[in-house]
C-alpha positions in Angstrom: -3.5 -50.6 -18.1 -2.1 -51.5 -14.3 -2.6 -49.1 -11.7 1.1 -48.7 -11.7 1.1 -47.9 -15.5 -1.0 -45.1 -14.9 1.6 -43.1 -12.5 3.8 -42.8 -15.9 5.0 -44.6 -18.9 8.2 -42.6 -18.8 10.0 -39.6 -16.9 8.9 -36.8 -19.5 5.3 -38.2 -19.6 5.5 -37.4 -16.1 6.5 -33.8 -16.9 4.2 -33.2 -19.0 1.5 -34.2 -16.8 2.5 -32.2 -14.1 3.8 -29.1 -15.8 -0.1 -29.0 -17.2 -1.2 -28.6 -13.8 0.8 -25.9 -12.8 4.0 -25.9 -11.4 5.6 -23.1 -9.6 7.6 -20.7 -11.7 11.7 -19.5 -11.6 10.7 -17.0 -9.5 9.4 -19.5 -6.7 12.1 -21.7 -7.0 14.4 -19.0 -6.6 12.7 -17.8 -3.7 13.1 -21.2 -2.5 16.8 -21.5 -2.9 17.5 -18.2 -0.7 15.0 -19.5 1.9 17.2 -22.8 1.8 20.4 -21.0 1.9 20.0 -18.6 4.4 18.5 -21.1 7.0 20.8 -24.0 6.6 23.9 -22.0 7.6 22.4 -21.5 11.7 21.2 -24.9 11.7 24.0 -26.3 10.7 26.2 -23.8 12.9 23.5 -24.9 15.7 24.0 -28.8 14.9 27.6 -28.6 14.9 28.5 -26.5 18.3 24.9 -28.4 19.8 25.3 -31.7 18.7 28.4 -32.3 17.2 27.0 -33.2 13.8 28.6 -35.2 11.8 29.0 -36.0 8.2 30.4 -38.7 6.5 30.2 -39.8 2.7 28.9 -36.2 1.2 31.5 -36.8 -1.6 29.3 -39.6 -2.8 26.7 -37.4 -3.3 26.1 -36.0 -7.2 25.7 -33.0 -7.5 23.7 -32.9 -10.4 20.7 -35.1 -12.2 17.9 -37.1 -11.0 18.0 -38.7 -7.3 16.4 -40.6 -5.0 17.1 -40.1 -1.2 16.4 -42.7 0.8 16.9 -42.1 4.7 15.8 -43.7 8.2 13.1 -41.9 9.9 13.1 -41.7 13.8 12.1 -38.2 14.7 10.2 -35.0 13.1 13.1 -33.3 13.2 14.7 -35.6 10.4 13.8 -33.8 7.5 15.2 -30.8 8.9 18.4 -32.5 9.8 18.9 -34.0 6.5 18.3 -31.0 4.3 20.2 -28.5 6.3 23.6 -31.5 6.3 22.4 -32.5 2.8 24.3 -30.4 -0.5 21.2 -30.2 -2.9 17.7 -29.0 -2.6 14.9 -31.6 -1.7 11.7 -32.1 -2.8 10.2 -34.5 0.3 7.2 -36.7 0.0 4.9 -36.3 3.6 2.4 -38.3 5.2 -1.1 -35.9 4.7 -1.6 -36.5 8.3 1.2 -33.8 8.7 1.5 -31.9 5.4 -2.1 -30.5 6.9 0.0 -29.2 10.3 -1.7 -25.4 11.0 1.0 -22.3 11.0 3.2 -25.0 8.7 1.1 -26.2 5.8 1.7 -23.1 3.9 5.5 -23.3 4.1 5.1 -27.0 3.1 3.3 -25.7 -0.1 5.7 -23.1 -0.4 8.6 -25.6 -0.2 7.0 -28.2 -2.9 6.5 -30.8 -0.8 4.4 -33.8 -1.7 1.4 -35.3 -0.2 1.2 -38.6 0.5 -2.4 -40.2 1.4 -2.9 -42.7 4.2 -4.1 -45.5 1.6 -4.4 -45.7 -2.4 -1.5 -45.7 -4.7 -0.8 -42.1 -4.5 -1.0 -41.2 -8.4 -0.8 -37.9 -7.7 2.2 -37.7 -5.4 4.4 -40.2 -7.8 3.3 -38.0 -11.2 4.5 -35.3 -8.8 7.9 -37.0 -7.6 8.8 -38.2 -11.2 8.0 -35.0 -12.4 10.5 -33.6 -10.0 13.1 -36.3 -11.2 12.1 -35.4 -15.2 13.6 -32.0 -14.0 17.0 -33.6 -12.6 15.9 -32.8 -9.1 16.4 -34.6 -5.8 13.7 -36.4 -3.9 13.6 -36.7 -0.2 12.0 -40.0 0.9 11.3 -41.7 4.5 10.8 -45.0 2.8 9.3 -46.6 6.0 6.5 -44.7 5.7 6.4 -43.5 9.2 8.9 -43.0 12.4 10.3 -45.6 13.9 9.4 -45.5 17.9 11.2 -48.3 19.1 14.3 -47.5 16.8 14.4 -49.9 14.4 14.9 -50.2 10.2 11.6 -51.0 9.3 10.8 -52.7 5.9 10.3 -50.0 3.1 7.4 -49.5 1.1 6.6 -50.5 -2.7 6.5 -46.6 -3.2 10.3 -46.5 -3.7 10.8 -49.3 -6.0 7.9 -48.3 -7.6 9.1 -44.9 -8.5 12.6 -46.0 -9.1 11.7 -48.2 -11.9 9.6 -46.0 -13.6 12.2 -42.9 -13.9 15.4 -45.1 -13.4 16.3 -42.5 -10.7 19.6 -44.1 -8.7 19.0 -44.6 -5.0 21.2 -42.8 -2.5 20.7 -44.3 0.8 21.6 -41.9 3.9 21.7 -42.9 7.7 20.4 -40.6 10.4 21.5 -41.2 13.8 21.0 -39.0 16.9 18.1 -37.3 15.9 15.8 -39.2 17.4 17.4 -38.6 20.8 17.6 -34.6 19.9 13.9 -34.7 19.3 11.7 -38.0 20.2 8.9 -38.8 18.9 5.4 -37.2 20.4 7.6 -34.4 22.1 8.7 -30.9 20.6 11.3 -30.6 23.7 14.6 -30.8 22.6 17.5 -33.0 24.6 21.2 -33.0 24.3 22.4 -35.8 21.5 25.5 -36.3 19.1 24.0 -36.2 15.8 25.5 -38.1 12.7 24.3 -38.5 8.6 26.3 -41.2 6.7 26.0 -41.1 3.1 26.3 -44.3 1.0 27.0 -45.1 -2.6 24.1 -44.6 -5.1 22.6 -47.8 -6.8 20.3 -47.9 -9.7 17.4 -49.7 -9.8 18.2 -51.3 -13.5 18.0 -55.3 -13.6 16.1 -55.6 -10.5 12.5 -56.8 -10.1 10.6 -54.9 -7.3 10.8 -57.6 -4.6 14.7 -57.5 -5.4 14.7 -53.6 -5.3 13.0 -53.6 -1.8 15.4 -55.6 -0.6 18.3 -54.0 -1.3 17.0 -50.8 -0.1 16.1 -52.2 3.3 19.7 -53.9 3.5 20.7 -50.7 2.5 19.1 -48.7 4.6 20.1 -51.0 7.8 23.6 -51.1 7.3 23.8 -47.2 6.7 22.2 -46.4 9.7 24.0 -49.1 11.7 26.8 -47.0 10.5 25.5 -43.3 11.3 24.7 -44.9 14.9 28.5 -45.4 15.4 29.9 -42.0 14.1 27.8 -41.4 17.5 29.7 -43.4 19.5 26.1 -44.7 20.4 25.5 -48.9 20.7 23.1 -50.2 17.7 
């Protein structure tokens, strides 16, 4: 069987898989939700009178069923940023370079997030992202695999075609501009910026091959942030 055979035949497969290794209980995901809830409210208090945050597009989000998030990454603020403008819980997938941060790693476990190795296919964290999908969850994914320093759309990884076409999850690309000004890269000081998230309109990956599906998400992905950068009233 291909490698990418092995990550899972179908959605519930994936489940199964997962749920055998343990996965945390209502109890944690509760605890979870009123973590979430009580921390996005000042952040996103702090974004608006700060940075004048804007949203645009949050209609197109649904509310409910599997989802795959796909956003520009040009600061280590983004996740933040996204999850405290975004309407549903994510689950993100994280570079283990960072998922391994001291006085944080415990809230990333805490928080579900996935580990993503430097090389391999990343079994593990895919089972763990489909899984999350199986459940009719949302996923949080950087699909560049890194932060942009000179801020440009880079070319996504197979990882997100990948996982698309094995649960069918629809796409939902979202453009993150502002942040990167907020909160360079290589620097925890934070600066003045207007900060703005575009949402676009979710796509599924059915019909497409996975050249075809990496395509459209970095066309995607560019024109969505082009767009975020002018809610700024920032040049592209």
């Amino acid at each position: 069987m291909p490698p990418e055979r092995e990550i899972c035949v179908n959605a519930e497969a994936a489940q199964q898989s997962v749920s055998a290794a343990g996965q945390p209980g209502p109890l944690v995901w509760a605890a979870r939700k009123v973590v979430l809830y009580t921390v996005r409210l000042p952040i996103r208090v702090g974004l608006r009178l700060g940075c004048q945050a804007r949203v645009v597009g949050e209609e197109r989000v649904p509310r409910t069923g599997a989802l795959i998030v796909a956003a520009n990454h040009t600061s280590f603020a983004d996740p933040v940023v996204l999850q405290a403008l975004f309407p549903r819980f994510l689950t993100y997938l994280m570079t283990e370079r960072f998922y391994h941060v001291p006085l944080l790693h415990g809230f990333f476990r805490f928080w579900g997030v996935l580990r993503v190795k430097a090389a391999g296919l990343n079994r593990d964290a895919l089972r763990g992202a489909a899984a999350e999908l199986a459940r009719e969850g949302a996923v949080g994914i950087f699909p560049e695999g890194g932060i942009s320093r000179d801020g440009c759309i880079h070319d996504a990884l197979p990882g997100i075609a990948l996982l698309a076409q094995r649960t069918g999850a629809p796409i939902l690309p979202v453009g993150l501009a502002g942040v990167g000004t907020m909160l360079p890269p290589d620097t925890w000081r934070l600066r003045a910026a207007r900060v703005a998230m575009v949402i676009g309109q979710p796509f599924a990956p059915a019909g497409l091959g996975r050249r075809e599906l990496l395509e459209r998400v970095n066309r995607e992905l560019r024109a969505i942030a082009e767009r975020a950068q002018g809610e700024t009233g920032a040049a592209s």
